[in-house]
C-alpha positions as CSV (number, residue, x, y, z in Angstrom):
1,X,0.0,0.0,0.0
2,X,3.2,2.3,0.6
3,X,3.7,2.7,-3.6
4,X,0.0,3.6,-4.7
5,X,-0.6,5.6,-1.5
6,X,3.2,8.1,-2.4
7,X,1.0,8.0,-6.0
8,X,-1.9,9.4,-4.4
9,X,-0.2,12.2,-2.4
10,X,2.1,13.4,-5.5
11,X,-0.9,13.6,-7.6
12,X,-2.6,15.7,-5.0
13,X,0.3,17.7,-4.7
14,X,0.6,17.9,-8.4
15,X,-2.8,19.0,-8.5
16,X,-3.1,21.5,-6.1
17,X,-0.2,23.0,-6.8
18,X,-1.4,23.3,-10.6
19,X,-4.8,25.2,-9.2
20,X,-2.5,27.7,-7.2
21,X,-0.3,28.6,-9.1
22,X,-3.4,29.4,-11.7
23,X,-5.5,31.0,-9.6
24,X,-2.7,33.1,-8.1
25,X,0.0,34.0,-11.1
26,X,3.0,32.3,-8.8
27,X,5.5,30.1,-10.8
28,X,4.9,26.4,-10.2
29,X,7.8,25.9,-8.3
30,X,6.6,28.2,-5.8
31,X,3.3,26.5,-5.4
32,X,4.6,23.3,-5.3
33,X,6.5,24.4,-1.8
34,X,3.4,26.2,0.1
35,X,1.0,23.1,-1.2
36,X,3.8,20.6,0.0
37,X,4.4,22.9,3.5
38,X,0.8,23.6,4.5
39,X,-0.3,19.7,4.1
40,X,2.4,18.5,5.8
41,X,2.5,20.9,8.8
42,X,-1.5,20.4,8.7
43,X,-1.0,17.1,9.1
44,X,1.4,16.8,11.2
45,X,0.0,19.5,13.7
46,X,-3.6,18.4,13.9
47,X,-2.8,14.5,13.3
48,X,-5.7,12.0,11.8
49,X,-8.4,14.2,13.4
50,X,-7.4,17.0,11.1
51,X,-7.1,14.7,8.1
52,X,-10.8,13.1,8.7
53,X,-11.7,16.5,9.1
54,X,-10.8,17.7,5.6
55,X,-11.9,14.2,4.0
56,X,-16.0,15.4,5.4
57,X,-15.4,18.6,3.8
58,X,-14.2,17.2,0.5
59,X,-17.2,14.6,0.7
60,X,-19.8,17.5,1.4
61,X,-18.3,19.5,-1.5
62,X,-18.4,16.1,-3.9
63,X,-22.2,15.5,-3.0
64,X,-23.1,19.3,-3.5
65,X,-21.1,19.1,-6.9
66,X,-22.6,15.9,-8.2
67,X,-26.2,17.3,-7.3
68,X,-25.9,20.5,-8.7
69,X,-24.3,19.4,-12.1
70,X,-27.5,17.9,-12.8
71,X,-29.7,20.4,-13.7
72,X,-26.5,22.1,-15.0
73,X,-26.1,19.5,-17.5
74,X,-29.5,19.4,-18.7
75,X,-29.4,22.8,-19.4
76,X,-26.4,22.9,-21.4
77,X,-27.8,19.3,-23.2
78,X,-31.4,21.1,-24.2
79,X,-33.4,20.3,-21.3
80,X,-34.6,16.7,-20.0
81,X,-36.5,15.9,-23.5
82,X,-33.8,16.3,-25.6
83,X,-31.4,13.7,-23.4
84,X,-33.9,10.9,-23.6
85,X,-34.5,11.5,-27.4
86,X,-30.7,11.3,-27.9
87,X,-30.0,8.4,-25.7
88,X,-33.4,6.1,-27.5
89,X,-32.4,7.0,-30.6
90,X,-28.3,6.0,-30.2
């Protein structure tokens, strides 16, 4: 479990450091050290509370995302109608 789990963390790293440095204009470098520094001292300061703490968040903000993209995505497919003519007549 060691190897897929230093997977997992690099990707996030990757990841997070890519929205960063996007959102903010800082080289990717430089995002690559805060992401890397405020996980790990988050970690490491509030233990496995603080990392079941941030999972619920991240759940809450995947159940509110798959529920709203719903209604999103019928919209931008032509309404509820349109998606069950285009799947029966695949």
């Amino acid at each position: 479990m060691l190897l897929p789990m230093v997977g997992l963390t690099a990707v996030q790293f990757i990841a997070s450091a890519t929205i960063l440095s996007v959102m903010t204009g800082w080289s990717y470098t430089m995002s690559v050290i805060i992401v890397t520094v405020v996980v790990t001292l988050y970690s490491v300061m509030g233990g496995m509370y603080s990392v079941v703490y941030t999972d619920v968040v991240q759940w809450i903000f995947n159940i509110v995302g798959m529920a709203l993209i719903i209604p999103f995505t019928l919209q931008a497919g032509g309404g509820l109608e349109q998606a069950v003519h285009s799947y029966l007549t695949c």
